[in-house]
TORKOL-4160 file (C-alpha; in steps of 0.2 Angstrom, whole numbers, padded with zeros to 4 digits, m for minus):
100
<pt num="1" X="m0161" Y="0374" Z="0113"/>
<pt num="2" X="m0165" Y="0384" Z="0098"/>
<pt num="3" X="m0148" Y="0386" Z="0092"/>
<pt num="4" X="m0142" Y="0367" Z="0095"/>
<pt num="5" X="m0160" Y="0363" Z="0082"/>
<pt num="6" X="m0157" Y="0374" Z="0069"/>
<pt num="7" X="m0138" Y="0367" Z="0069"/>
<pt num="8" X="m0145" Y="0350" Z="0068"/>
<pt num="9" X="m0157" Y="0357" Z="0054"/>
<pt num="10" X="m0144" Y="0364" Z="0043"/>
<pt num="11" X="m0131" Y="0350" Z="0048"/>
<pt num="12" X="m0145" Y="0336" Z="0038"/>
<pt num="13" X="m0150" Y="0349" Z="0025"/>
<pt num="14" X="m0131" Y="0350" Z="0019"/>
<pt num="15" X="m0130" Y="0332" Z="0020"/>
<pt num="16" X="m0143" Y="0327" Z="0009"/>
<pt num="17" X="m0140" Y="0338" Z="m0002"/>
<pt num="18" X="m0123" Y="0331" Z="m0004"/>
<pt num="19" X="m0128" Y="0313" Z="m0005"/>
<pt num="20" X="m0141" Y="0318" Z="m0019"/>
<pt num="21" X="m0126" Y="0326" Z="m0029"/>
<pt num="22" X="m0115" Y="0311" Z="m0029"/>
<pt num="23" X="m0129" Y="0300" Z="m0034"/>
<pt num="24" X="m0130" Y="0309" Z="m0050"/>
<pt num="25" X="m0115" Y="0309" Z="m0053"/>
<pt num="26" X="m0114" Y="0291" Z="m0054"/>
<pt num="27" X="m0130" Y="0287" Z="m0064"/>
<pt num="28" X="m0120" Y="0292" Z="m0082"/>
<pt num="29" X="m0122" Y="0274" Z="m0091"/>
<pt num="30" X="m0141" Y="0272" Z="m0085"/>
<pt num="31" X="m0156" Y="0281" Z="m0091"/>
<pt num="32" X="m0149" Y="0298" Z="m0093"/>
<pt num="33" X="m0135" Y="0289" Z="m0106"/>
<pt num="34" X="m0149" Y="0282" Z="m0116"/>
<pt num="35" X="m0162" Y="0295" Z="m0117"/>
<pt num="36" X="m0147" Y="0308" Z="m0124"/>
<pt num="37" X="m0143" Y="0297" Z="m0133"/>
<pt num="38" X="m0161" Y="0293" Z="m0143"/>
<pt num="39" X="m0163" Y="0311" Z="m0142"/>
<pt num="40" X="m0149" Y="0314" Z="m0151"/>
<pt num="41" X="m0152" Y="0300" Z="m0165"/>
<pt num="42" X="m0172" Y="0307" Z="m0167"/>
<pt num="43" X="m0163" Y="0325" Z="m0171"/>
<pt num="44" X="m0154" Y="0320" Z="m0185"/>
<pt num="45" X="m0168" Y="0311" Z="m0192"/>
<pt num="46" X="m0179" Y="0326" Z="m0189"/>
<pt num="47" X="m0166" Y="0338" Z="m0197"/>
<pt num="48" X="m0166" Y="0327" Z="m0211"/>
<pt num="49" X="m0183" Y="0322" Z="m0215"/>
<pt num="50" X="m0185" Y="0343" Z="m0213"/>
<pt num="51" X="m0171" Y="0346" Z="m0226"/>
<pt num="52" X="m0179" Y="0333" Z="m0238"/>
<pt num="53" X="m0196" Y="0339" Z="m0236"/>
<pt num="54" X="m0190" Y="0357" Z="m0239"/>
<pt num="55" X="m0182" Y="0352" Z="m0254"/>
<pt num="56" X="m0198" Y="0346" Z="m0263"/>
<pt num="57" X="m0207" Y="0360" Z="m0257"/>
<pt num="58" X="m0196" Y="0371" Z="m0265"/>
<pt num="59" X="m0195" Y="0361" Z="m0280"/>
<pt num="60" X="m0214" Y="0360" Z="m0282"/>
<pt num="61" X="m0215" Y="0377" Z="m0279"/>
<pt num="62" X="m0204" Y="0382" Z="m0293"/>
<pt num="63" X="m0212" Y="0369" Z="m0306"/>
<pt num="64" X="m0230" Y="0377" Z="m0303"/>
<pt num="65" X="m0222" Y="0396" Z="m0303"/>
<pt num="66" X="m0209" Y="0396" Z="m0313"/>
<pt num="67" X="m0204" Y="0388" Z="m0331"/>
<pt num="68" X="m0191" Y="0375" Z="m0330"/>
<pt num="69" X="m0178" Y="0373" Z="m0345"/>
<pt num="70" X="m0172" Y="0357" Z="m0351"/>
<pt num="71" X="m0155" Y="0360" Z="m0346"/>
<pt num="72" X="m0147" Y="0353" Z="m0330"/>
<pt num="73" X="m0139" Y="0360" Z="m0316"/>
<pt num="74" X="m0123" Y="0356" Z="m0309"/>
<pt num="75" X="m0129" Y="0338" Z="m0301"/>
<pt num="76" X="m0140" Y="0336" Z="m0314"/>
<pt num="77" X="m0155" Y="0347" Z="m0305"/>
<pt num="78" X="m0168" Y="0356" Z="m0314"/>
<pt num="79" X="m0164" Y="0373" Z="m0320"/>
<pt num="80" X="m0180" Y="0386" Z="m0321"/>
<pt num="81" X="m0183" Y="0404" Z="m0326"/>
<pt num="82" X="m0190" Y="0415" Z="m0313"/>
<pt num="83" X="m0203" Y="0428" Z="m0317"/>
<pt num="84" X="m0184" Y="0442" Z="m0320"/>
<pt num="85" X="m0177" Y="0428" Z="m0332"/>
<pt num="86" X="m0163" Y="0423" Z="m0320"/>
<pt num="87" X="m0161" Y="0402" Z="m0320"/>
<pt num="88" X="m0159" Y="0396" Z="m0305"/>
<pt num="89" X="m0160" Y="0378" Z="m0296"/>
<pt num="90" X="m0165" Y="0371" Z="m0281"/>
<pt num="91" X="m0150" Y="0362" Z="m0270"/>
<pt num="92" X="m0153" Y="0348" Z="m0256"/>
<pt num="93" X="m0155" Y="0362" Z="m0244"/>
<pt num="94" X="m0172" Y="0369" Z="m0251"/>
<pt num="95" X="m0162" Y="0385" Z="m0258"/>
<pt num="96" X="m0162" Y="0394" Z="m0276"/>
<pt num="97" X="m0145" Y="0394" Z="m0284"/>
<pt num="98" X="m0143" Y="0408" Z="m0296"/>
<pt num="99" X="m0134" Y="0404" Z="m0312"/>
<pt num="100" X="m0125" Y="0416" Z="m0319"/>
């Protein structure tokens, strides 16, 4: 009697773990589809809105610390001297580019 239960047991275990599977499987346009996909959407904003803020960051940083020149950089950035005399702007990415 102990052996024909546990059978039984393992028998309905093994089904209902395959009928949860193939439920997922099918749910790909519903809920799931959506939240990736606005999750996906609020990353790029994030990154961007990051980069942006990083850039004037950077840039305010560099106007209280460092002297800035009336020259231009390559995109028509601000150029400034750092305290070793090497000019330098800030690109969209928040980092110094050295000029040579």
């Amino acid at each position: 009697m102990k052996i024909v239960i546990k059978a039984l047991l393992i028998l309905s275990l093994g089904s209902l773990t395959t009928i949860s599977l193939a439920q997922e499987k099918t749910d790909s346009t519903g809920v799931r589809h959506t939240v990736k996909q606005a999750g996906k959407t609020t990353g790029k904003v994030v990154k961007k809105t990051g980069k942006k803020v990083g850039e004037v960051g950077a840039k305010s940083a560099a106007k209280v610390k460092d002297k800035s020149l009336k020259e231009k950089g390559p995109n028509g950035e601000t150029v400034y001297i750092d305290k070793y005399e090497r000019k330098y702007y800030v690109d969209k990415d928040a980092k110094r580019v050295y000029i040579k």
